[in-house]
C-alpha positions as CSV (number, residue, x, y, z in Angstrom):
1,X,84.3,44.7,-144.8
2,X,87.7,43.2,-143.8
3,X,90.8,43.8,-145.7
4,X,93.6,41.4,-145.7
5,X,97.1,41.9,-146.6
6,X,99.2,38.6,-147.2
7,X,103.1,38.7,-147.7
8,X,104.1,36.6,-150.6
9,X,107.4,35.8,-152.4
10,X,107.0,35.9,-156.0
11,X,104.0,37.0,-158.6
12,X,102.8,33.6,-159.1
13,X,101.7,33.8,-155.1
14,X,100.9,37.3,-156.1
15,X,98.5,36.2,-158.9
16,X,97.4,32.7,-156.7
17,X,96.1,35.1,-153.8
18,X,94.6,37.6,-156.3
19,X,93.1,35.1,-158.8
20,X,92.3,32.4,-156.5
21,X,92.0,33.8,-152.8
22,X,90.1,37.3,-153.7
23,X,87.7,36.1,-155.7
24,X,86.3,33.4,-153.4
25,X,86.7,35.5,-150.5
26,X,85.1,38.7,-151.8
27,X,81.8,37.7,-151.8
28,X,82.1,37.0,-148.0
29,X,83.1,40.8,-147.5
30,X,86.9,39.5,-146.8
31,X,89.1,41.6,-149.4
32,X,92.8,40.0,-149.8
33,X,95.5,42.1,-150.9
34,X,99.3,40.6,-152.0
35,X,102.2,42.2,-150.9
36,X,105.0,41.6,-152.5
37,X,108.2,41.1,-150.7
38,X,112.1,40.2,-151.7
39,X,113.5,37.1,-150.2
40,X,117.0,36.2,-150.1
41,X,116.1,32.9,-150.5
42,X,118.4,31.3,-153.5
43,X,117.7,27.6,-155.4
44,X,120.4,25.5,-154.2
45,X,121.5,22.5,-155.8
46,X,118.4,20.2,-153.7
47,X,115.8,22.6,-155.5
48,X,114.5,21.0,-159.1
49,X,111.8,23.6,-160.7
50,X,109.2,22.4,-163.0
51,X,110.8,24.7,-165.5
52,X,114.1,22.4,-165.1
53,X,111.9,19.6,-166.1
54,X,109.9,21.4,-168.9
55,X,111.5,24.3,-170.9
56,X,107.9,25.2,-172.3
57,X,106.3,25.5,-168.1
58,X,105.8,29.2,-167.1
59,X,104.9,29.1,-163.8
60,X,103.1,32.0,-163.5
61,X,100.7,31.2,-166.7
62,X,100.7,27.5,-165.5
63,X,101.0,27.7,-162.0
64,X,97.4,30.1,-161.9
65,X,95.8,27.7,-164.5
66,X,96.7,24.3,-162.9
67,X,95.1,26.2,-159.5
68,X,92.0,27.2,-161.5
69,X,91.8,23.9,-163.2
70,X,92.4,21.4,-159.7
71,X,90.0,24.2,-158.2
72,X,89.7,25.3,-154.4
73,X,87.7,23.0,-152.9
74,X,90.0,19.9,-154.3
75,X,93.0,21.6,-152.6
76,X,91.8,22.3,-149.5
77,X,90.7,18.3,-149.6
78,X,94.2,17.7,-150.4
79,X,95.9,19.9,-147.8
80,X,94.7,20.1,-144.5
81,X,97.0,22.9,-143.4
82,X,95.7,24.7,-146.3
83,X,92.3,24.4,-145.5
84,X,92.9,25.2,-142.0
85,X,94.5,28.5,-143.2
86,X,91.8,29.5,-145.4
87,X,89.3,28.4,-142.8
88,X,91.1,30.7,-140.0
89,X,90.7,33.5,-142.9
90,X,86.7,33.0,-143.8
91,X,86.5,33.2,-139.8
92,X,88.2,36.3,-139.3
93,X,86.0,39.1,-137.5
């Protein structure tokens, strides 16, 4: 068994590596575990949210079902960093 804790900003990365991460990476004896951290990062005036854009997005609601929906193997396809992360994490010993 391996455990793995991952720092993340907010509880839609929180829910993303629980949801998303765990549950493909459980079955592989790799157990991912969000940590939660406060950032001083602030939105400055370059930053435009999809909740700017539309007053009904949650983005922890939306955020995890859009991830669900697109699905793990499409965004590892679509990001090769990505994919290189979570490939360095199914390869950890």
């Amino acid at each position: 068994m391996i455990r793995i804790n991952i720092v993340v900003e907010g509880h839609s990365e929180e829910q993303f590596v629980r949801d998303i991460l765990g549950e493909y990476l459980a079955p592989k004896g790799i157990y991912i575990y969000a940590r939660r951290v406060k950032t001083g990062r602030k939105s400055g005036k370059d930053y435009i949210s999809l909740g700017s854009l539309y007053p009904y997005y949650d983005k922890v609601l939306h955020g995890s079902l859009i991830s669900e929906t697109i699905g793990l193997k499409k965004l590892r396809q679509e990001s090769p960093h990505f994919d290189q992360w979570i490939s360095r994490l199914e390869n950890i010993e």
